[in-house]
C-alpha positions as a printed Julia matrix, in Angstrom:
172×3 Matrix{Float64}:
 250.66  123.46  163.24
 251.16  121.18  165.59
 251.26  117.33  165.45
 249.62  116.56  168.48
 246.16  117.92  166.94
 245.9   115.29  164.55
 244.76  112.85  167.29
 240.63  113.44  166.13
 239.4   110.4   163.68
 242.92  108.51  164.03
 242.17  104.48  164.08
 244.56  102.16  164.92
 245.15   98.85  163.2
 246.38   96.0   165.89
 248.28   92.83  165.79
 247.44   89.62  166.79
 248.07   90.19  170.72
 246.22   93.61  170.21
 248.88   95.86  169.88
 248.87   98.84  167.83
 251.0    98.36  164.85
 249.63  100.84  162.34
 247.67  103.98  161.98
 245.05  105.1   159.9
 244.35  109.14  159.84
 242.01  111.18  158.14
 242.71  112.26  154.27
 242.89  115.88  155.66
 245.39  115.47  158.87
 247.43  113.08  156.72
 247.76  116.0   154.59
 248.65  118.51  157.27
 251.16  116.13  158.5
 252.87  116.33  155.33
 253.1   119.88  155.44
 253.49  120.13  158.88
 257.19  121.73  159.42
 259.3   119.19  161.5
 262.72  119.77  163.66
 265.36  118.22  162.21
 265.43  114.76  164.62
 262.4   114.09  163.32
 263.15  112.99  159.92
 262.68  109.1   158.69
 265.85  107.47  157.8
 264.39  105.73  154.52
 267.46  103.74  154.53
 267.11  101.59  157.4
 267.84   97.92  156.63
 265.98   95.16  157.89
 268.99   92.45  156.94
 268.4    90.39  160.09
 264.34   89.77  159.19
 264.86   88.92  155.66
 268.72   88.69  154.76
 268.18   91.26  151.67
 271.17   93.77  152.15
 270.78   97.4   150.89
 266.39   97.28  150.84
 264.67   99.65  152.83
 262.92   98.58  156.27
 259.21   98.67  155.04
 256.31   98.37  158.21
 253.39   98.8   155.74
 252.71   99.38  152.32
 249.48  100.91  151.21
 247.45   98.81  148.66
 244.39   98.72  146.43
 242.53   95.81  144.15
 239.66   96.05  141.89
 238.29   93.23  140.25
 234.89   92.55  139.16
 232.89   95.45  140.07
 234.87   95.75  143.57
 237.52   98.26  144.91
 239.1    97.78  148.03
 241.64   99.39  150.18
 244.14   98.21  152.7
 247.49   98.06  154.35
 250.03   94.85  153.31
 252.37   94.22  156.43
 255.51   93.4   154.74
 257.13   90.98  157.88
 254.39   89.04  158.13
 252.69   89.08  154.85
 249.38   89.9   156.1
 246.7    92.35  154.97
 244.12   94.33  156.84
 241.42   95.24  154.24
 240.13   98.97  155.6
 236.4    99.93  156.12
 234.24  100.78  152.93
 236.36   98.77  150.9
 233.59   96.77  148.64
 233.45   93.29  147.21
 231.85   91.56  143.87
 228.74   90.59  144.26
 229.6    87.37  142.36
 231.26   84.47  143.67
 232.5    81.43  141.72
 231.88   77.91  141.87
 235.58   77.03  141.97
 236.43   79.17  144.84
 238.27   77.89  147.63
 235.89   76.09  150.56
 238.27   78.21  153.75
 237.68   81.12  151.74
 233.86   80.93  150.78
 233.0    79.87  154.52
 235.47   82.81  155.71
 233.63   85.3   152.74
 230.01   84.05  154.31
 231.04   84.54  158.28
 232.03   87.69  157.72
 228.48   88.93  156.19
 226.82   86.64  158.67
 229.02   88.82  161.55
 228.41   91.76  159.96
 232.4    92.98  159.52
 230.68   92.79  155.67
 227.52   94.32  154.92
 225.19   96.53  152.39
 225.45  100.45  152.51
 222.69  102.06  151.44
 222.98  101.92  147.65
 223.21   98.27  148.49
 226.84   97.62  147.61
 228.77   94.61  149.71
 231.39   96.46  152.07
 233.78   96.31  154.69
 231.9    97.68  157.96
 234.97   98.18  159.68
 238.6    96.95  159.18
 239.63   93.43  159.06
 242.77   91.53  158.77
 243.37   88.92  156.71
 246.4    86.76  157.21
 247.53   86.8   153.37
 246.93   88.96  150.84
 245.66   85.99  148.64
 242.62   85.5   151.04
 241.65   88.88  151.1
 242.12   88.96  147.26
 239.67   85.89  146.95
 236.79   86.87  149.66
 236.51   90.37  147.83
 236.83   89.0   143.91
 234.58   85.88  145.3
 236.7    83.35  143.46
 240.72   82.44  143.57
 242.98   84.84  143.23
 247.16   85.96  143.42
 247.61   88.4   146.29
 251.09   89.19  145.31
 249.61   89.62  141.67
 246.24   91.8   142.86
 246.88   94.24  145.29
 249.21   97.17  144.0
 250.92  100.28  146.07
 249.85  103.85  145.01
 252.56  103.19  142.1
 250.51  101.04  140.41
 253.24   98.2   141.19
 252.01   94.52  142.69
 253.67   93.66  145.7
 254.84   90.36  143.51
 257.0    92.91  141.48
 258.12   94.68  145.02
 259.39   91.6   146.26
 256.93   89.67  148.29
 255.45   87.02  146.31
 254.3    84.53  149.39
């Protein structure tokens, strides 16, 4: 098979100066690239250290980490960018209906502009959800606009592991 095919549905998730810095592919080419034989040059050194950015000797160089949350009647998706502790919460990902009176002011205003803009919107079971992607620069506020009340990012959002990125290491 080769790589190059995998190019149809591929989305890119940009930085702040609107450079890629992440992909998202389909369920079904991420799966043929797993399988997909690869010359030897091609491998991932897993053991890449990224001493200079954080000082931690001997942990692995991490660019993203997959993560999900569910909390009151919401499951969402997304990608945690270890360097600079944001989180882009992906498209379809939904949010409670329910917001409480104690949440944060920044984050209720940020929760309302984005239905107003329509990044969050009803599908048509009418379920609040992500239209499209949208980064959030902590994983706390995209915790809170999707529970609709105040919440730990490090504590909410766990890897495919079932681990909270608190217990990996990145409690800001």
């Amino acid at each position: 098979m080769a790589l190059d095919t995998l190019t149809i549905g591929t989305s890119y998730i940009l930085d702040g100066r609107g450079e890629r810095c992440g992909v998202i592919l389909p369920l079904d080419a991420y799966e043929r690239l797993l399988t997909a034989d690869r010359p030897a040059h091609a491998t991932v050194d897993t053991t890449q250290l990224h001493a200079k950015e954080s000082g931690e000797i001997g942990r692995p160089k991490l660019e993203s980490i997959a993560v999900h949350f569910y909390a009151k009647g919401a499951y969402a998706s997304g990608i945690f960018f270890p360097s600079s502790h944001g989180l882009t919460v992906l498209k379809g990902s939904s949010i409670s209906e329910w917001v409480a009176s104690a949440m944060r002011d920044s984050y209720y205003l940020l929760r309302k502009k984005l239905i107003e803009d329509g990044t969050i919107g009803r599908d048509g079971d009418g379920v609040l959800r992500f239209a499209k992607n949208y980064p959030f620069t902590s994983s706390s506020a995209g915790a809170a606009v999707i529970e609709g009340g105040s919440r730990s990012g490090p504590e909410a959002w766990k890897n495919n592991n079932g681990k909270t990125l608190r217990s990996l290491g990145f409690s800001r």
